[in-house]
C-alpha positions as CSV (number, residue, x, y, z in Angstrom):
1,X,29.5,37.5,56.8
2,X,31.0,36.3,53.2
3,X,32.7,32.8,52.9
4,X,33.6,30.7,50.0
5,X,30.9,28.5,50.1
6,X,30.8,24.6,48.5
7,X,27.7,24.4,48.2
8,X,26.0,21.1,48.3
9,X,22.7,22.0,45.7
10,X,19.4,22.2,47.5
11,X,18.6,23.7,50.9
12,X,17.5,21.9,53.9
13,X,17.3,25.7,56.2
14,X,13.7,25.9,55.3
15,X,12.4,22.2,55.6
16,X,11.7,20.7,52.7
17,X,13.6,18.0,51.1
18,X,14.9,16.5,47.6
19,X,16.8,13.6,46.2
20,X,20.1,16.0,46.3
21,X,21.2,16.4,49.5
22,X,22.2,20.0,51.2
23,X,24.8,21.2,53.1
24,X,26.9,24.3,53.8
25,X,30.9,23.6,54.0
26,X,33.9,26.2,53.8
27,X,35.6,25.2,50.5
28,X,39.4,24.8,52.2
29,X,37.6,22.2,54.8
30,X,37.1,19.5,52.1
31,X,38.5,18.4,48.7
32,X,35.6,18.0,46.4
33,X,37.5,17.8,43.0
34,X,38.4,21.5,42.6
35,X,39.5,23.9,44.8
36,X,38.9,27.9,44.1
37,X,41.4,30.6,45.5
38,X,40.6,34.4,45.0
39,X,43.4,36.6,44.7
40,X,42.9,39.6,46.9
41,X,43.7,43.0,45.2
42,X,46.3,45.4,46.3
43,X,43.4,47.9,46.9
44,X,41.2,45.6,49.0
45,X,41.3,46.2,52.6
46,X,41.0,42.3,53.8
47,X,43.7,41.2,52.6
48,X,43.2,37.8,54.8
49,X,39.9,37.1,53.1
50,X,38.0,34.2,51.1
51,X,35.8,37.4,49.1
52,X,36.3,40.2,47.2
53,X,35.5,43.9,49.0
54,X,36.3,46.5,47.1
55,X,35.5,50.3,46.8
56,X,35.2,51.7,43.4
57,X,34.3,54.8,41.9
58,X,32.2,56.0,38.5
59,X,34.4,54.5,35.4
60,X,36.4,52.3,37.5
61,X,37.8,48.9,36.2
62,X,38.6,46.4,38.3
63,X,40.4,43.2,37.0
64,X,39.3,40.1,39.9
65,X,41.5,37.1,39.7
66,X,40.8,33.2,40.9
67,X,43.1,30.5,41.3
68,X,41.0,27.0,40.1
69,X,42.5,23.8,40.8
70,X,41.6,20.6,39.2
71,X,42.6,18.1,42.4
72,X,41.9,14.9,40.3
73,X,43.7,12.6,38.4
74,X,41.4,13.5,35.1
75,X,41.0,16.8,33.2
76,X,37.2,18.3,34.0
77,X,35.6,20.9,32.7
78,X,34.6,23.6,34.5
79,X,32.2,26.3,34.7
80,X,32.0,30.0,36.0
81,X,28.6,32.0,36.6
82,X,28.0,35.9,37.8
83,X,24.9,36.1,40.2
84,X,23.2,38.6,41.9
85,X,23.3,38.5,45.7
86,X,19.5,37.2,47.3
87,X,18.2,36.7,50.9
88,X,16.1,33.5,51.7
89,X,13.4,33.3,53.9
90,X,15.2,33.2,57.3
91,X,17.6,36.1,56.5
92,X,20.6,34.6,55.0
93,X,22.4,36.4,51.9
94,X,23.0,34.2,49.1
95,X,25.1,34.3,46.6
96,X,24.5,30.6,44.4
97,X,21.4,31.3,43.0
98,X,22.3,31.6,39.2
99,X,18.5,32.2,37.8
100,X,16.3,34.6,40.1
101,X,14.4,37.3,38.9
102,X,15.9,40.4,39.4
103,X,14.2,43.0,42.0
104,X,12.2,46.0,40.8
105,X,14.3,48.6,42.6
106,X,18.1,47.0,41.8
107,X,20.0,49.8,39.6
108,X,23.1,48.3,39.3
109,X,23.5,44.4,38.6
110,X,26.3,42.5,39.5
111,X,26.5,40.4,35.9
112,X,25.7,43.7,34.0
113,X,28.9,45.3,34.7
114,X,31.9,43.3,33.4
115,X,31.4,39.4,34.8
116,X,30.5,37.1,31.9
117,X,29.4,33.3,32.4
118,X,32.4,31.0,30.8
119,X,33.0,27.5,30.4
120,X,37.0,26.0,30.7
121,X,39.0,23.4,30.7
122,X,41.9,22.2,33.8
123,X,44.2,19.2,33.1
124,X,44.4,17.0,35.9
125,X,46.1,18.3,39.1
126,X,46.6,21.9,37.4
127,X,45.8,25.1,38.2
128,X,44.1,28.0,36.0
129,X,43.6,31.7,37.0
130,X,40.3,33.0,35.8
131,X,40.0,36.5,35.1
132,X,36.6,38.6,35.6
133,X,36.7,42.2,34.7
134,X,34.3,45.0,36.7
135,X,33.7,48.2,34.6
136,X,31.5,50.3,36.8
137,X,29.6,52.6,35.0
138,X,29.7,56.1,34.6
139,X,27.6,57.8,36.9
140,X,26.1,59.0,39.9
141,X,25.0,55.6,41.6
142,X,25.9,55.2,44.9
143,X,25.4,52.1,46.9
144,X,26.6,48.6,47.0
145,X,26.0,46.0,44.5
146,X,26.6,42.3,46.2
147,X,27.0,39.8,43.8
148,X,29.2,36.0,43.4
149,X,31.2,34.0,40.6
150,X,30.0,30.5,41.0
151,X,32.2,27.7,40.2
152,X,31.1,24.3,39.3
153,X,31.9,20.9,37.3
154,X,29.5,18.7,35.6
155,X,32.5,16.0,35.5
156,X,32.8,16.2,38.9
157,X,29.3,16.4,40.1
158,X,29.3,12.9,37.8
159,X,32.4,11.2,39.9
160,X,30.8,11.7,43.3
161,X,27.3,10.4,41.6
162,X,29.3,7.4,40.3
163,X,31.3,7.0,43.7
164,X,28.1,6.8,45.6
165,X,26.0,4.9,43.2
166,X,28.9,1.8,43.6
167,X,29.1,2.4,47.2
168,X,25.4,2.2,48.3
169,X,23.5,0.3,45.9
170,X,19.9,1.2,45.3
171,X,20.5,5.0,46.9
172,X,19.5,7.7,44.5
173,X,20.3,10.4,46.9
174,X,23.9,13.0,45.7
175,X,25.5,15.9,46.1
176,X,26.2,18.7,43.9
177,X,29.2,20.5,44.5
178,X,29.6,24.3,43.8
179,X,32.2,27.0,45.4
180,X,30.7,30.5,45.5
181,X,33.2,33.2,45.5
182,X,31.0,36.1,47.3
183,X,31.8,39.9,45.9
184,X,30.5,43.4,47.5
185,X,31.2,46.1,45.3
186,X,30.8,49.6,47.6
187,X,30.3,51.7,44.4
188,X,30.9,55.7,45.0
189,X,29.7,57.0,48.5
190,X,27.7,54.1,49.5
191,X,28.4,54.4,53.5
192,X,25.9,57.3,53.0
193,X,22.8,55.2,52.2
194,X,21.1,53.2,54.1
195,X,18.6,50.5,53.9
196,X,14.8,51.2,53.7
197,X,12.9,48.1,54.4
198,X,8.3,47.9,53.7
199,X,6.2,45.2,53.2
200,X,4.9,44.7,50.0
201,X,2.7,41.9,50.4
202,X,1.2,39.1,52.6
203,X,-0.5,36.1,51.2
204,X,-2.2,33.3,52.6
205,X,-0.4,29.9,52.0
206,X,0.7,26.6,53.2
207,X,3.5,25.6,55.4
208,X,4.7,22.4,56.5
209,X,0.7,21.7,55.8
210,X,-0.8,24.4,57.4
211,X,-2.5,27.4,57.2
212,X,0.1,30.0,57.1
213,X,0.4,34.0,55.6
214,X,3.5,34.7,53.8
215,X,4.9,38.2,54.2
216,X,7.3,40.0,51.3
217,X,9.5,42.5,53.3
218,X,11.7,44.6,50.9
219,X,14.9,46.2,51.3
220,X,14.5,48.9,48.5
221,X,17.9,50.7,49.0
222,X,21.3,49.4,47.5
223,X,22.1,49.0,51.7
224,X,22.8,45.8,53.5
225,X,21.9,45.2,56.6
226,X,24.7,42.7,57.7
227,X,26.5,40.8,60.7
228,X,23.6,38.9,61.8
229,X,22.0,41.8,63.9
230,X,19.1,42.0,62.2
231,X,15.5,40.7,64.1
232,X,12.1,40.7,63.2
233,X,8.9,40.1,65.8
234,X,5.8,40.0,63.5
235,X,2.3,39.5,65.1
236,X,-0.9,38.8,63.1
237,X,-4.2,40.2,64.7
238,X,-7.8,41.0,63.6
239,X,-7.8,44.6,61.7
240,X,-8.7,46.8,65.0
241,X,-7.8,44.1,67.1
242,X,-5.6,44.0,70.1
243,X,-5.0,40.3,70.7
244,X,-2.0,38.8,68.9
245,X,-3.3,35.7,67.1
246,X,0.0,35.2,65.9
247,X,3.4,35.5,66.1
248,X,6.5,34.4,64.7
249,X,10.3,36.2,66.3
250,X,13.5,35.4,64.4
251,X,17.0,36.8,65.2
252,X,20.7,36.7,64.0
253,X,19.1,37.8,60.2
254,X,21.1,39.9,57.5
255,X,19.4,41.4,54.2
256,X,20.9,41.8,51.0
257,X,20.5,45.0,48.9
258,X,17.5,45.5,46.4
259,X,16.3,41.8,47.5
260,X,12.7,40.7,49.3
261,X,12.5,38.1,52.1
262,X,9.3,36.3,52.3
263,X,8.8,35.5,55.6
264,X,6.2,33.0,56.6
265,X,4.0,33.3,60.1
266,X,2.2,30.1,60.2
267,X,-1.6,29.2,62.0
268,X,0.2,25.7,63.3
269,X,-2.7,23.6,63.6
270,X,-5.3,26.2,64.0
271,X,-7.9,26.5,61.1
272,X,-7.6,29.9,59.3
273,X,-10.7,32.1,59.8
274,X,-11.5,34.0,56.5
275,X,-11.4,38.2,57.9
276,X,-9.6,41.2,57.8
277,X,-6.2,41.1,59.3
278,X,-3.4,43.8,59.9
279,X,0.7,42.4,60.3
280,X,2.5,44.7,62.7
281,X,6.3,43.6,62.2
282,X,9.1,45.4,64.6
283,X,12.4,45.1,62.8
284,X,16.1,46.1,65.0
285,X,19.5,46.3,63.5
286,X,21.3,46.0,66.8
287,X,22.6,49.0,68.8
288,X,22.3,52.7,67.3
289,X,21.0,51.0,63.5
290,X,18.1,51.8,62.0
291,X,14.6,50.2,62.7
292,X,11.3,49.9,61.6
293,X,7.5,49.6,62.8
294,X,5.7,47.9,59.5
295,X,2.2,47.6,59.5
296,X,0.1,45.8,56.4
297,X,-3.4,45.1,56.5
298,X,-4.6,41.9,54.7
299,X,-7.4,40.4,53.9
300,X,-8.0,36.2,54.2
301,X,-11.1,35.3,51.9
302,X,-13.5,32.7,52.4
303,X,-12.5,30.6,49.5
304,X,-8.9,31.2,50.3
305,X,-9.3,30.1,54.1
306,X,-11.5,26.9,52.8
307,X,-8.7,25.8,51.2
308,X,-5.7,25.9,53.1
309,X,-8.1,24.7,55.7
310,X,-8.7,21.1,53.8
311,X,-5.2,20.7,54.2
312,X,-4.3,21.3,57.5
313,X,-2.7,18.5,60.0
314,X,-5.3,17.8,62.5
315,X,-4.3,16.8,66.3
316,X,-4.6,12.9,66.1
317,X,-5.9,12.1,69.5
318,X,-7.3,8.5,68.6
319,X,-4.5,6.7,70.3
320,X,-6.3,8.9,73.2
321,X,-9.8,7.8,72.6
322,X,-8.2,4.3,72.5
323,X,-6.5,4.5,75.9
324,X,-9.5,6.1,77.4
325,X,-11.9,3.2,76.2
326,X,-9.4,0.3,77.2
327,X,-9.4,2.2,80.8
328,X,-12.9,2.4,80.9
329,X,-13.0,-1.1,80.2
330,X,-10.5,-2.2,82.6
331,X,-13.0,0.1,85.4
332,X,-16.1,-1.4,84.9
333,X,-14.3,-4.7,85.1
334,X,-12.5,-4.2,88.4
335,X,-16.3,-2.5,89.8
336,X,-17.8,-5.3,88.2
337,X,-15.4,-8.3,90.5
338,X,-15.9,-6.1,93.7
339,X,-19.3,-6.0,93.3
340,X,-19.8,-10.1,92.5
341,X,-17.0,-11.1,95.5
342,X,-18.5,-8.9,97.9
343,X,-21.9,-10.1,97.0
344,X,-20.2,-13.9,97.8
345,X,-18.8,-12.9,100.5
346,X,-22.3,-11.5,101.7
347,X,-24.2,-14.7,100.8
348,X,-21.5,-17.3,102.7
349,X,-21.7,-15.1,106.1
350,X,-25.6,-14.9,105.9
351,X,-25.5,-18.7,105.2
352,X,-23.6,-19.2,108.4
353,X,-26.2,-17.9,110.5
């Protein structure tokens, strides 16, 4: 479930696209520039890992160690940022994101307890251990708290810019490199709690330019639900109704604690019909886990459904209207030379008689 990631900046998983280009790479599969190593603690059970797992206790401190190599032939500087552990949209924990808002119900974040944001330097083709310090807090939290140390380097981000700018003239289009070092922290008795998922929302929106609802599930507890058993079968119908209008089904999720997924069920190309509406989602965990029935009613309004509507992606059937014209065409044609040779042919056998 946890990797050392390199990142490669913005994400393609949930189709859209910018000028940086995406993708998802372990960091010992390719040299980028800089290379990052954690050292696994004495007291962490994988000792074969690319993560830190560890299980602490109230007042514990717990010194984490990386080995950062500088692979090129320059001195970069690099730099080191805590995050807090998110889930995107199609249930995949993420540890990169350095700016989101934290969640309402998180009571224990990862860059709150020790990890600092730092900025170094690594002379070419050397190696520096970096030292983050965890001091969990005295008290009677229990859970776990899933957070990262992301690594990255301005100076090399600039090299590969530079190498691909000379190599492909007029092509705009880089990568940004990070490696994310992902940490779960199972504070106290945390195998005692488990997750507890609602929905707090759904809005109507766009997607891919049409009509869609957008649904905020919440995992409230400091519980993951991990190893990619988790699946969720939502179904839009009309409040009372017993006809699913729509559905979306997507498996092989996981779900960070204290984090929201917003998961979208679009129309497709069906306008959106202003109306009450109730979202009956059916969530499993695999096996003997937990799982959940979530029902939220919703309303669509008139103004709301007007304008998602003016932007939907209509059926273009014109190259059908065009075929069926031509064919017509082509008919009346053919009926048209039957009719004159068989009138010929009528008027040169009556002429021989």
């Amino acid at each position: 479930m946890l990797t050392v990631f390199t990142i490669l900046s913005v994400l393609f998983m949930i189709g859209w696209w910018q000028e940086t280009d995406v993708s998802i790479v372990r960091a010992d599969e390719s040299d980028i520039g800089f290379r990052v190593n954690p050292v696994i603690p004495t007291n962490q059970e994988e000792k074969n890992a690319s993560w830190f797992r560890l299980n602490l206790k109230s007042g514990d401190t717990q010194p984490l160690q990386m080995n950062v190599t500088n692979t090129l032939k320059k001195d970069i500087t690099m730099k080191c940022v805590p995050t807090v552990a998110v889930t995107n949209p199609i249930g995949q924990v993420l540890y990169n994101q350095m700016t989101p808002k934290r969640d309402d119900t998180l009571q224990m974040d990862f860059t709150k307890i020790g990890p600092r944001p730092f900025t170094f330097k690594i002379p070419a083709g050397k190696t520096m251990v970096v030292t983050q310090v965890i001091k969990v807090p005295k008290t009677n939290f229990n859970g776990a708290v899933f957070g990262g140390f992301v690594f990255y380097s301005n100076d090399v981000n600039a090299a590969h810019q530079q190498s691909a700018s000379s190599s492909k003239r007029g092509v705009s289009m880089f990568n940004q490199y990070q490696i994310v070092v992902a940490t779960v922290l199972n504070i106290n008795k945390a195998a005692e709690v488990t997750p507890d998922l609602r929905i707090d929302r759904v809005t109507p929106m766009a997607y891919r330019g049409n009509p869609a609802v957008t649904a905020q599930f919440h995992n409230t507890k400091p519980a993951v639900i991990e190893g990619q058993q988790m699946s969720f079968n939502a179904r839009v119908y009309y409040r009372g109704g017993k006809k699913v209008l729509f559905r979306n089904v997507t498996n092989q999720m996981n779900f960070a604690p204290n984090s929201t997924i917003d998961y979208v069920i679009s129309w497709g190309n069906t306008r959106m019909q202003p109306g009450n509406y109730t979202l009956r989602t059916k969530v499993t965990t695999g096996g003997a886990g937990p799982s959940w029935n979530l029902v939220k009613n919703f309303t669509i309004t008139g103004n709301q459904a007007d304008k998602l509507n003016k932007g939907t992606k209509r059926a273009d059937y014109s190259w059908l209207i065009i075929f069926l014209i031509i064919a017509g065409l082509m008919l009346v044609a053919i009926l048209i030379a039957w009719v004159y040779r068989a009138g010929k042919r009528s008027s040169v056998k009556n002429a021989g008689h």
